[in-house]
C-alpha positions, 0 to 999 in steps of 0.5 A, spaced: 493 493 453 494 488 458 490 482 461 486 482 467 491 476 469 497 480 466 494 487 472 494 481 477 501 480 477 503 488 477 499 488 483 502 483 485 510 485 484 507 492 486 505 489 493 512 485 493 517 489 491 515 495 493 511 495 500 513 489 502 521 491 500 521 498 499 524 497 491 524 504 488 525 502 481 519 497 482 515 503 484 518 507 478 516 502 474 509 500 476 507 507 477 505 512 473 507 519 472 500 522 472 497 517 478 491 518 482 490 516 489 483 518 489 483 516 497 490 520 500 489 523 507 487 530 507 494 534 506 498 529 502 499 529 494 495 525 490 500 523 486 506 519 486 510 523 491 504 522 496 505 514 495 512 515 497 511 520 502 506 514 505 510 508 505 518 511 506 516 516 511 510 514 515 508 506 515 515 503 513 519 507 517 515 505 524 513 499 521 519 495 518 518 489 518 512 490 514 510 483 510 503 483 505 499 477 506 494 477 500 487 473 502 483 476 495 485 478 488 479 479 483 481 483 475 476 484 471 478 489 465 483 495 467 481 494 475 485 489 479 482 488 487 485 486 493 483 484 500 490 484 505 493 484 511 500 488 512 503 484 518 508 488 522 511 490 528 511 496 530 518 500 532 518 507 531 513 513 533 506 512 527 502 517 527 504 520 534 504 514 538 511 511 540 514 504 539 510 500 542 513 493 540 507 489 539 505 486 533 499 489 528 495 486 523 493 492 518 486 490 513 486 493 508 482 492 500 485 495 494 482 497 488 487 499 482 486 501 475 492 500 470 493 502 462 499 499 460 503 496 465 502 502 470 498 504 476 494 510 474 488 510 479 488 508 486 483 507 491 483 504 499 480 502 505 484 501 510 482 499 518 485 505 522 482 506 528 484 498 529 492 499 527 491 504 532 487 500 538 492 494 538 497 499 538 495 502 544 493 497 548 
């Protein structure tokens, strides 16, 4: 069984490594098998794949530059918390709106559940409506 501090630097290398640099083996590693994201959109896989399919097929293609800003970072038991900001300029079509160039600024809270060095539970609260205003303005 890991530490809270020991769940906070997986969040970590997971926010890092893979979100921000897109590294397939740090997903591999820090991801279960049986994952849940309990707040995927309607549509996409709660498992896995659906993370993939978000970050390699959606946000990071229109938004590479992606970088994560960790403001919070709370552990207590098996859950780990984050209140962060993905910066990034947006450069290909996202969610049906065409490269617009402008720099965005995307809140997001975080709440992770790991058993063994793994995330195995997911959930997050994402700004959305905001992304899309300061991309359409």
């Amino acid at each position: 069984m890991t530490t809270p501090e020991q769940n906070k630097e997986l969040v970590f290398r997971f926010n890092k490594e893979f979100i921000e640099k897109g590294s397939i083996q740090a997903f591999k590693n820090l991801i279960a098998p049986d994952f849940v994201n309990q707040t995927a959109p309607p549509g996409v896989p709660k498992g896995p794949e659906g993370v993939l399919y978000f970050f390699n097929e959606v946000l990071r293609p229109a938004f590479p530059d992606l970088k994560v800003e960790i403001y919070d970072m709370v552990a207590e038991g098996d859950k780990v918390a984050t209140r962060k900001a993905y910066h990034a300029t947006h450069q290909e079509l996202f969610l049906g709106v065409p490269a617009s160039n402008k720099k965005v600024v995307m809140q997001v809270i975080d709440i992770v559940r790991v058993r063994d060095g793994q995330f195995i539970e997911h959930w997050n609260v994402v700004d959305m409506q905001n992304v899309m205003m300061q991309i359409k303005e």
